[in-house]
N, C-alpha and C positions, 0 to 999 in steps of 0.2 A: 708503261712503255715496254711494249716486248722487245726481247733480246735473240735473235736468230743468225746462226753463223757467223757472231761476234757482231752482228749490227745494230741498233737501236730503231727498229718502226717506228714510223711516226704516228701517234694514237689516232689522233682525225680523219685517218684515208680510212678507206675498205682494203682488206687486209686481199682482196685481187690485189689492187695499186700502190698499196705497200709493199709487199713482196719484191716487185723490181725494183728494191733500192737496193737488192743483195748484190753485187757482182757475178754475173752467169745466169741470171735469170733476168727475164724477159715475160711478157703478158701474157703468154700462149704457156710457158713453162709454168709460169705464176696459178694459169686454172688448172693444168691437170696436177698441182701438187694439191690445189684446195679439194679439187673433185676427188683427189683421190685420199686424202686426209676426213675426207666426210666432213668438212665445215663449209657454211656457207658463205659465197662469195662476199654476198655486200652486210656482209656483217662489219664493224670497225674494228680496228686494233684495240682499243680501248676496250670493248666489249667482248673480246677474246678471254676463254675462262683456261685455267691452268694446263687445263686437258687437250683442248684445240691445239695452243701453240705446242705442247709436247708433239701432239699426233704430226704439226706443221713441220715441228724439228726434226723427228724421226724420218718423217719421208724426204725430207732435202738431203741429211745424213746419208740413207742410204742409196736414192736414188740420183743425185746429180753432183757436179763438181763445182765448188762455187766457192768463191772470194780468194784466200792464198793461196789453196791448190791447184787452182784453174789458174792464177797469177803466174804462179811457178811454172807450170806447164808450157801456159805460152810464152814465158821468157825462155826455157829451154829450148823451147824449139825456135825462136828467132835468133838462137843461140848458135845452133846446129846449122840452119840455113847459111850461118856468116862463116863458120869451120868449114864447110863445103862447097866454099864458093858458087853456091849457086848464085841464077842471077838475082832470085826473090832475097838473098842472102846482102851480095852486094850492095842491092836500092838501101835494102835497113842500114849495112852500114854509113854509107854516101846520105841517111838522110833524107833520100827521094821516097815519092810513091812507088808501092809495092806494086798493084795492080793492074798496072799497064794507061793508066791514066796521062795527058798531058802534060808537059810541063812546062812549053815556051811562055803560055801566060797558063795565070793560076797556080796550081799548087802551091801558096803563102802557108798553108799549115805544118809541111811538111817540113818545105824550105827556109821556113824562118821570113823577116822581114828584107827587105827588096835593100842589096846591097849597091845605092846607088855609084856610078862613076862620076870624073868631072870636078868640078869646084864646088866646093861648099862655102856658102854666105857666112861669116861670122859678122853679128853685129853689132854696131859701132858702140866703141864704149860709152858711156855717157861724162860728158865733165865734172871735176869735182865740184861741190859749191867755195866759193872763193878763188877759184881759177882764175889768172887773166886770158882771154883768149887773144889774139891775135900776133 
């Protein structure tokens, strides 16, 4: 199992669709690190020799930002947005979408689950056995 930017690949993919298990990469990012690493796409992770994942490591290293750093990054900066009251600041803190998207229906991911009004049914206990009824 290769180890890349603290992640564990899963040996059975090709190390293209491996790769976007890292945080910060994606498919398009995933080929030009292979292309540019000189390894072959549909090679497996399991078939990767000592050399490839080093060369695989080196180039994510140097050229891209990925898993804590990138983590850290975008927490900062949705960090800053809420210190400067923007309004892309605000939505984060209020828990709505950022984006300019709807919100009279839809948005349950953002919003959480649908906080009904009104009465809510509680139901009926059941009798104990040996009860008398009446």
């Amino acid at each position: 199992m290769a180890r890349i930017a603290g992640i564990d690949l899963p040996d059975k993919k090709k190390i293209l669709y491996a790769l976007p298990h890292i945080y910060g990469i994606g498919l398009k990012t995933a080929h030009q690190i292979v292309t540019s690493a000189q390894v072959d796409p549909n090679k497996k992770v399991s078939d990767l020799n000592d050399d490839e994942i080093t060369r695989i490591r080196k180039e994510i290293e140097t050229g891209y930002k990925v898993e804590g750093v990138l983590r850290a990054e975008t927490a900062s900066n949705i960090k800053r947005y809420i210190e400067i009251g923007s309004y892309r600041g605000t939505r984060h803190r209020a828990g709505l979408p950022v984006r300019g998207q709807r919100t009279r229906t839809n948005a349950r991911t953002r919003k959480g689950p649908r906080k009904t009004s009104g009465v809510i049914k509680v139901k009926a206990e059941k009798p104990t056995p040996g009860a008398k009824s009446g």
